[in-house]
Biopython code that builds the backbone (N, CA, C, O; Angstrom):
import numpy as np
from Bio.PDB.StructureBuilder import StructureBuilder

atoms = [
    (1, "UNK", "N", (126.110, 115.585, 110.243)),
    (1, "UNK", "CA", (125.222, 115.957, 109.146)),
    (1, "UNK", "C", (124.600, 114.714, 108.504)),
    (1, "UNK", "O", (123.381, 114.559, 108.421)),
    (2, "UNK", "N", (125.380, 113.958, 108.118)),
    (2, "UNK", "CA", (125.033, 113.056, 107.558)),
    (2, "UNK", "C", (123.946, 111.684, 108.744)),
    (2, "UNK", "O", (122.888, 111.137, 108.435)),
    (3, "UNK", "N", (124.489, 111.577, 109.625)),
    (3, "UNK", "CA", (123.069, 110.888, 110.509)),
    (3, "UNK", "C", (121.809, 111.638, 110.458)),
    (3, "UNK", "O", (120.789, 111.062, 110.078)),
    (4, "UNK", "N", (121.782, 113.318, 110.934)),
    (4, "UNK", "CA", (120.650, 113.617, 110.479)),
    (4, "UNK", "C", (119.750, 113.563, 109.687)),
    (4, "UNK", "O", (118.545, 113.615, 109.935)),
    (5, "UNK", "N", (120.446, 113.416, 108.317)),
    (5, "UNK", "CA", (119.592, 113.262, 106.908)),
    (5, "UNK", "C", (119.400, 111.983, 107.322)),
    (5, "UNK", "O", (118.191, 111.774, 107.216)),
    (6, "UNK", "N", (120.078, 110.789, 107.834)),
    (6, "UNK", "CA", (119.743, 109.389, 107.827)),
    (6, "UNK", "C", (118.718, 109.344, 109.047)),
    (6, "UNK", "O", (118.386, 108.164, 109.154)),
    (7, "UNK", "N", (118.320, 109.816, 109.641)),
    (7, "UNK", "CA", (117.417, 110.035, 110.666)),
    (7, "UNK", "C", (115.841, 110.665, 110.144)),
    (7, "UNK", "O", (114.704, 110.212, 110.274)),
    (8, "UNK", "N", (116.378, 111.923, 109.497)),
    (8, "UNK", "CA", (114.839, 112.092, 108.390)),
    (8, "UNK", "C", (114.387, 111.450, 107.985)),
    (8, "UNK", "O", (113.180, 111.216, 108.055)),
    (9, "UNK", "N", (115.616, 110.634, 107.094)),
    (9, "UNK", "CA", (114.705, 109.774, 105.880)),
    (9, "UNK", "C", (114.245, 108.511, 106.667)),
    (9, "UNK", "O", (113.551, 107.743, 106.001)),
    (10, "UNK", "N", (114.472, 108.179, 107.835)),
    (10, "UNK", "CA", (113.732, 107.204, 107.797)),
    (10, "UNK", "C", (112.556, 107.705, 109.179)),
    (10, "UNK", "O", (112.020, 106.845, 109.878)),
    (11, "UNK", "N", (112.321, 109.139, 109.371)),
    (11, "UNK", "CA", (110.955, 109.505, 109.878)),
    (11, "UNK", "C", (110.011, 109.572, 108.737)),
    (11, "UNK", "O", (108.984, 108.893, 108.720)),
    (12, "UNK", "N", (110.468, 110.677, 107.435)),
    (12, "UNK", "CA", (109.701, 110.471, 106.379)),
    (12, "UNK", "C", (109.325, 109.613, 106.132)),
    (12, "UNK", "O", (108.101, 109.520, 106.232)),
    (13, "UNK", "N", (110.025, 108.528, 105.692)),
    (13, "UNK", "CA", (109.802, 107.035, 105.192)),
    (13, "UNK", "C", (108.454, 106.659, 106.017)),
    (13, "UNK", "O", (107.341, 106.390, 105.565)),
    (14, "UNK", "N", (108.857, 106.717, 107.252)),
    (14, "UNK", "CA", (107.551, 106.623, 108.349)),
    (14, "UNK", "C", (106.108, 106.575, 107.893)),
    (14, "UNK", "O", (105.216, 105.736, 107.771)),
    (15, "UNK", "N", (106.384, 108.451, 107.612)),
    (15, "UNK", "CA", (105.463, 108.795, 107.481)),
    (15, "UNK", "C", (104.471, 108.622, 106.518)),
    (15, "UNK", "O", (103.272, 108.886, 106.616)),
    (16, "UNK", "N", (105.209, 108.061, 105.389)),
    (16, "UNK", "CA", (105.243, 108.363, 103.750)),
    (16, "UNK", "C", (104.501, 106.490, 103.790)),
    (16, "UNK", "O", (103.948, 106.129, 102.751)),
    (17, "UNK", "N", (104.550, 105.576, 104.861)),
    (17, "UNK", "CA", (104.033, 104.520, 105.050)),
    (17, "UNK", "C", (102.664, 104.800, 105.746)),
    (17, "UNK", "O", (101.712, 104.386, 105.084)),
    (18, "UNK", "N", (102.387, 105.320, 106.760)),
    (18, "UNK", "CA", (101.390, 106.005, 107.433)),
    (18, "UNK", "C", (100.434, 106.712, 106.829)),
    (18, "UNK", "O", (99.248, 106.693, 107.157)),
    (19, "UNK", "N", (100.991, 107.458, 105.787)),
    (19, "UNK", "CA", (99.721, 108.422, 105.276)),
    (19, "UNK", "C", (98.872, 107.615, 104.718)),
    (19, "UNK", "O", (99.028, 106.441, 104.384)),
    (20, "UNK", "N", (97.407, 108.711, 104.578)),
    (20, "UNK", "CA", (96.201, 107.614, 104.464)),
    (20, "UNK", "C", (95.878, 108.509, 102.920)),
    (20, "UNK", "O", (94.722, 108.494, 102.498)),
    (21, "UNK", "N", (97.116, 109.375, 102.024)),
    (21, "UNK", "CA", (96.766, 110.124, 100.939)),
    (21, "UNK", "C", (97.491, 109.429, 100.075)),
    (21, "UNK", "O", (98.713, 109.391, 100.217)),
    (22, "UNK", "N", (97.066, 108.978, 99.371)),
    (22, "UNK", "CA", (98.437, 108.751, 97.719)),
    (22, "UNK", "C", (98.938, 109.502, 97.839)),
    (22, "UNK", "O", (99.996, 109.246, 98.414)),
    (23, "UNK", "N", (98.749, 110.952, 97.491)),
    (23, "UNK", "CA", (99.313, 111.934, 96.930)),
    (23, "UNK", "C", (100.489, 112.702, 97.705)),
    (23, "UNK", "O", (101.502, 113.349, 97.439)),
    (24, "UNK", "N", (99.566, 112.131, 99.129)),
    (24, "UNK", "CA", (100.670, 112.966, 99.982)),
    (24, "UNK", "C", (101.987, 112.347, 100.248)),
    (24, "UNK", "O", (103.066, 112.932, 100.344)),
    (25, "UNK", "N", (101.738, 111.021, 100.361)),
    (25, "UNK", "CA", (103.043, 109.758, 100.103)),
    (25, "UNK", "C", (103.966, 109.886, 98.830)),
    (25, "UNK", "O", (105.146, 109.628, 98.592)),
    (26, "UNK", "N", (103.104, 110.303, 98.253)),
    (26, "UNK", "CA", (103.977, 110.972, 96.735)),
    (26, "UNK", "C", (105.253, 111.434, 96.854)),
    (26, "UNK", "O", (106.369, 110.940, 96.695)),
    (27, "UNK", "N", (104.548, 113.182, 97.374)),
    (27, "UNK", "CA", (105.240, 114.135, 97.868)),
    (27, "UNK", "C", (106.562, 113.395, 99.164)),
    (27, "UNK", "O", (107.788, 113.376, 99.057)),
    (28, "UNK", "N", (106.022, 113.075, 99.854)),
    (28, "UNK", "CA", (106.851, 112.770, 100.751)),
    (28, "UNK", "C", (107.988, 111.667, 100.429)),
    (28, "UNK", "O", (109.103, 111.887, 100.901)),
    (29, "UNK", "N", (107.798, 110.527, 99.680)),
    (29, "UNK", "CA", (108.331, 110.119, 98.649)),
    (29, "UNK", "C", (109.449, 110.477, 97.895)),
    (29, "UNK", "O", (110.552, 109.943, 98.009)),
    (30, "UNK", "N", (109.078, 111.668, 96.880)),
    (30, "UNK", "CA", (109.663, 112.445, 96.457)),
    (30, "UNK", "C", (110.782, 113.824, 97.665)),
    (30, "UNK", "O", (111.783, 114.498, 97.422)),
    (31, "UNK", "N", (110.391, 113.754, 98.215)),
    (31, "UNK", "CA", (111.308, 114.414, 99.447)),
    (31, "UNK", "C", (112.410, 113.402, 99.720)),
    (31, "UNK", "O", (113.517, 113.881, 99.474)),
    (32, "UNK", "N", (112.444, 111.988, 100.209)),
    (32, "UNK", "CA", (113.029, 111.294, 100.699)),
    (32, "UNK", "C", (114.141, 111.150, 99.539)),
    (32, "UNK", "O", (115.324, 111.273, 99.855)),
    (33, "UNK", "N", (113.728, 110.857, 98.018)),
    (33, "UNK", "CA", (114.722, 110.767, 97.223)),
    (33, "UNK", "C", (115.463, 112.122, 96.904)),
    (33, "UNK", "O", (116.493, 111.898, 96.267)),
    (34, "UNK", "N", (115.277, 113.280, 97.121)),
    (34, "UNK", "CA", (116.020, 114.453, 97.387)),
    (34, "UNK", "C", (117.033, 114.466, 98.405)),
    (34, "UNK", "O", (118.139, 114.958, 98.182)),
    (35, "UNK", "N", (116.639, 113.818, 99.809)),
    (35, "UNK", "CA", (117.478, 113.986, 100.709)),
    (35, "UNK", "C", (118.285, 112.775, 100.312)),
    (35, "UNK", "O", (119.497, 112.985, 100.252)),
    (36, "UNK", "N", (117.811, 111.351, 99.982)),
    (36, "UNK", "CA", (118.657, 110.425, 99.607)),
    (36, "UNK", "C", (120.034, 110.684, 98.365)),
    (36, "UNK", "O", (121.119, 110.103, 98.340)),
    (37, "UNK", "N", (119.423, 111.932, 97.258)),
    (37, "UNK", "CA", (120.528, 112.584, 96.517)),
    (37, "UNK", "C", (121.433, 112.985, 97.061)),
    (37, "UNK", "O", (122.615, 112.648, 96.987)),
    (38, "UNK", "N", (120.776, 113.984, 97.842)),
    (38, "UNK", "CA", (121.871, 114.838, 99.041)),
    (38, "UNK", "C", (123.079, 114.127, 99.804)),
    (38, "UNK", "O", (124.278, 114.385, 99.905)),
    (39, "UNK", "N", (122.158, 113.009, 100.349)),
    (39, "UNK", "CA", (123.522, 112.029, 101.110)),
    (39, "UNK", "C", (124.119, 111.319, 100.189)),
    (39, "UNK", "O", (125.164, 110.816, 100.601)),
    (40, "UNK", "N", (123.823, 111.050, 98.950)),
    (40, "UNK", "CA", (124.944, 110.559, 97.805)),
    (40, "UNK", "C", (125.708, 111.519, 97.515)),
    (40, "UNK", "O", (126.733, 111.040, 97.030)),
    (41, "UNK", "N", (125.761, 112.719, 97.556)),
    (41, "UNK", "CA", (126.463, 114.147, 97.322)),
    (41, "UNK", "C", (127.496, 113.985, 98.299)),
    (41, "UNK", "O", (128.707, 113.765, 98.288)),
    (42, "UNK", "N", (126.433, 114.204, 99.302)),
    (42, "UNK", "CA", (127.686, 113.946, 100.563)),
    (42, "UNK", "C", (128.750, 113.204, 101.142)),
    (42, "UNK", "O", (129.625, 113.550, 101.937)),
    (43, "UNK", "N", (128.410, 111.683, 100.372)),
    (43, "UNK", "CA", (129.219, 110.776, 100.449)),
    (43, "UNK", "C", (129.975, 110.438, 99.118)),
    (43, "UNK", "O", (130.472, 109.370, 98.760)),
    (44, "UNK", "N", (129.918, 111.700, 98.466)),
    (44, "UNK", "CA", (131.080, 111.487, 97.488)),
    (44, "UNK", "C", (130.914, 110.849, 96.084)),
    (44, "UNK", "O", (131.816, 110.360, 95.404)),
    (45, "UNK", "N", (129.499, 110.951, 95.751)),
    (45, "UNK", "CA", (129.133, 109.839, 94.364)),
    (45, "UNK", "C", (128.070, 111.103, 93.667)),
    (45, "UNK", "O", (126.842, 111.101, 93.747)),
    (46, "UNK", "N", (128.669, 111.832, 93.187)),
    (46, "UNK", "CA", (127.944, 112.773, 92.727)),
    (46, "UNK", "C", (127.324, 112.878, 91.496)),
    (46, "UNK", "O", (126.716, 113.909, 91.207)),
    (47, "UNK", "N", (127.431, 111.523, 90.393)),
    (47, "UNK", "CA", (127.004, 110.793, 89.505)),
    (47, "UNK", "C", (125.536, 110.500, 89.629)),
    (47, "UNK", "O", (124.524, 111.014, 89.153)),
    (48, "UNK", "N", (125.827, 109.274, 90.610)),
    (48, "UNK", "CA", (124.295, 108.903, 91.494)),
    (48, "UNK", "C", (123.680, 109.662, 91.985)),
    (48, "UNK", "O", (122.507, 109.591, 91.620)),
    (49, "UNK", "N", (123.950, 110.700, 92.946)),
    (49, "UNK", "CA", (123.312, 111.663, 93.248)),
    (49, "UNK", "C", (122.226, 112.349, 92.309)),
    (49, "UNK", "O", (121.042, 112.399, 92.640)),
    (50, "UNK", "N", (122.772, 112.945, 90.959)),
    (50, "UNK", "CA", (122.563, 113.352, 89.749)),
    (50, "UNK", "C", (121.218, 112.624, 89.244)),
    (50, "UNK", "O", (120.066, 113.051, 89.173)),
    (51, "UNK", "N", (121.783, 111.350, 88.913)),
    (51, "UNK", "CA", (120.684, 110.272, 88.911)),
    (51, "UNK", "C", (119.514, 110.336, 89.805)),
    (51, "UNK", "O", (118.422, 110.832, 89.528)),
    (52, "UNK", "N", (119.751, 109.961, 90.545)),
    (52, "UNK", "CA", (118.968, 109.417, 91.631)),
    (52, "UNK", "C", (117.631, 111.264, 91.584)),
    (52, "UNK", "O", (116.401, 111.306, 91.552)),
    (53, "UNK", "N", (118.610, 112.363, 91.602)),
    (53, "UNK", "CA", (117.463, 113.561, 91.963)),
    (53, "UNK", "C", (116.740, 113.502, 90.845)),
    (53, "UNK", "O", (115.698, 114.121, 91.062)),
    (54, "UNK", "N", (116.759, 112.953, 89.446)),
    (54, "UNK", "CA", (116.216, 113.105, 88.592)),
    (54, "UNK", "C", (115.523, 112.340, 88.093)),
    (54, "UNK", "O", (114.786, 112.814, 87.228)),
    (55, "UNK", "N", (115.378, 110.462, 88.439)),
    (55, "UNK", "CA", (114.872, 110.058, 88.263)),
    (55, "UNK", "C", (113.777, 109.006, 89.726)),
    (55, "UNK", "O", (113.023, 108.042, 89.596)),
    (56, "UNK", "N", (114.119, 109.644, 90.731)),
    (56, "UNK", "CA", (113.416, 109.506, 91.739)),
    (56, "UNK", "C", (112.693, 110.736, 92.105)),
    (56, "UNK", "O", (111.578, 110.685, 92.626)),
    (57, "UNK", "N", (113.271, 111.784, 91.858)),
    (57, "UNK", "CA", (111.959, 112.795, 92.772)),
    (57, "UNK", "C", (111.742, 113.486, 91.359)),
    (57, "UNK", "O", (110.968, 114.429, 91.523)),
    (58, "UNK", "N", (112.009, 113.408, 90.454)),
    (58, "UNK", "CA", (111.503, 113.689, 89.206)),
    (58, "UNK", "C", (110.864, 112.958, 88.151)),
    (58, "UNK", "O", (109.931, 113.656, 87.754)),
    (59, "UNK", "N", (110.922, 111.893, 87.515)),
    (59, "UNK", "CA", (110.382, 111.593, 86.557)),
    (59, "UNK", "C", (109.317, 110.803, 87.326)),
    (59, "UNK", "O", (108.134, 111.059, 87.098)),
    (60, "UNK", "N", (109.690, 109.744, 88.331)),
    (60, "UNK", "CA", (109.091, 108.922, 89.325)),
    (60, "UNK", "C", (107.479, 109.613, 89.911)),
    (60, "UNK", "O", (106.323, 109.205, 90.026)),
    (61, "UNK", "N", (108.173, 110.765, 90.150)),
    (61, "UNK", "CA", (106.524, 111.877, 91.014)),
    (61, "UNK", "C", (105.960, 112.339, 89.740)),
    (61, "UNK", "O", (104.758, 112.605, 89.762)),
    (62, "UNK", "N", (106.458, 112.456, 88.870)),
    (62, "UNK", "CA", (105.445, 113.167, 87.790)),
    (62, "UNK", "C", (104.495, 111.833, 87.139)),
    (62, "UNK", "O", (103.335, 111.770, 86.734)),
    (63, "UNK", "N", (105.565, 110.866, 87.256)),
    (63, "UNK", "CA", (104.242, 109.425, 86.402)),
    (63, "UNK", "C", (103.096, 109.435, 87.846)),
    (63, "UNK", "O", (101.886, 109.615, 87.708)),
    (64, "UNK", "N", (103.856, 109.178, 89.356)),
    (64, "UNK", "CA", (103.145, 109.283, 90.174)),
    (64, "UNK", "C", (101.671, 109.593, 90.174)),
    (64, "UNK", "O", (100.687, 108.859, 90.086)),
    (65, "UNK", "N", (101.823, 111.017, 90.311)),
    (65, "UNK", "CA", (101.023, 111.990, 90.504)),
    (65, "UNK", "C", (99.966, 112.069, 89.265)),
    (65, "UNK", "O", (98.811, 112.420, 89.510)),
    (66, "UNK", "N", (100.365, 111.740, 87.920)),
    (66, "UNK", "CA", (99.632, 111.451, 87.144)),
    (66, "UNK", "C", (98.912, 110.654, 87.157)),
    (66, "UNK", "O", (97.741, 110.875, 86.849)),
    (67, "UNK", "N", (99.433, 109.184, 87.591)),
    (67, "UNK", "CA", (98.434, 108.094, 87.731)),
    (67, "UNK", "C", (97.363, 107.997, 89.143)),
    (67, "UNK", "O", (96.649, 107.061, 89.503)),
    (68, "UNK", "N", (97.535, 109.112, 89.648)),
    (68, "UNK", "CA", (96.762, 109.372, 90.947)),
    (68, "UNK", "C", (95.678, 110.018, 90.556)),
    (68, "UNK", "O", (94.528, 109.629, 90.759)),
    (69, "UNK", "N", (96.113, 111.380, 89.780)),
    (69, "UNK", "CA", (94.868, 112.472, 89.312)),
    (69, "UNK", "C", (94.155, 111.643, 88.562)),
    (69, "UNK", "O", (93.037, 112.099, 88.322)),
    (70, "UNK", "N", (94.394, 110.481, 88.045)),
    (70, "UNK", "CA", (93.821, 109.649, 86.754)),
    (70, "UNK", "C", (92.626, 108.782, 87.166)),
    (70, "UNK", "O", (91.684, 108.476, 86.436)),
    (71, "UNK", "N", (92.822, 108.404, 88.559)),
    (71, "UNK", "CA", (91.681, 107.924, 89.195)),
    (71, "UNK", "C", (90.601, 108.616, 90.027)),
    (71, "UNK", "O", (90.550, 109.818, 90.289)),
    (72, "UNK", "N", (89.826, 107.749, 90.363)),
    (72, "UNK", "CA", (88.897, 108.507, 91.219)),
    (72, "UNK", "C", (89.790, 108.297, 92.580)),
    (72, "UNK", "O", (90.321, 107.242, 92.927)),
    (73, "UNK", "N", (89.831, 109.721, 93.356)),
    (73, "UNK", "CA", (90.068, 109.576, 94.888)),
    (73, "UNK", "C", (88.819, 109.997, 95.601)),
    (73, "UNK", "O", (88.000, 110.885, 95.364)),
    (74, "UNK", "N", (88.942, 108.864, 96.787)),
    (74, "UNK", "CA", (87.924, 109.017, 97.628)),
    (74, "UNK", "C", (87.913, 109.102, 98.833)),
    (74, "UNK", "O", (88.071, 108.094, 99.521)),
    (75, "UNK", "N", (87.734, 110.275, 99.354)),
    (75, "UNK", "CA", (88.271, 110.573, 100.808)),
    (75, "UNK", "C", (88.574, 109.023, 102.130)),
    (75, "UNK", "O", (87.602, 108.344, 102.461)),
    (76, "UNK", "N", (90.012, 108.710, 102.708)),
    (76, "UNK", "CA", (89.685, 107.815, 103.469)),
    (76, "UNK", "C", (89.513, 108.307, 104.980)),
    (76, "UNK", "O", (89.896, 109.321, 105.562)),
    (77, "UNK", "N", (88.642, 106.969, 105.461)),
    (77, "UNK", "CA", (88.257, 107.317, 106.393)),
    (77, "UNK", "C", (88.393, 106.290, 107.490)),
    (77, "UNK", "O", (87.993, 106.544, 108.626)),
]
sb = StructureBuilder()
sb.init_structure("model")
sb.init_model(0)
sb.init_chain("A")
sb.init_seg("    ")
for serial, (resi, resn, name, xyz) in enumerate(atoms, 1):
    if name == "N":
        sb.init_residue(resn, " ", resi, " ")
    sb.init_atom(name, np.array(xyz, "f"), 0.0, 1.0, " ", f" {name:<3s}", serial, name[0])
structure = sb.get_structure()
């Protein structure tokens, strides 16, 4: 179980380098620190875990995403 999630996160990660969207790197972003909670869960630190889901795929994506809508986006190409 636990290689799998360590195997996601670093396709996401991938991907989340690759994308040509802010926004979508966001999101994906924010995924990676969910599953990164998860494997702190799993490995027994359920403190950090706690942490980590709330201030990585939560407070982190909401300033995110704000400072994204805040600019002009312009399709890349």
């Amino acid at each position: 179980m636990i290689e799998l999630i360590l195997l996601t996160l670093v396709v996401l990660c991938l991907f989340a380098l690759e994308s040509r969207d802010l926004l979508t790197g966001t999101i994906v972003l924010s995924v990676v620190s969910l599953l990164s909670a998860l494997l702190l869960y799993l490995l027994h630190a359920p403190d950090v875990a706690i942490t980590e889901a709330a201030v990585g795929a939560g407070v982190s994506t909401v300033i995110f995403v704000w400072a994204i809508k805040a600019t002009d986006r312009k399709d890349a190409t």
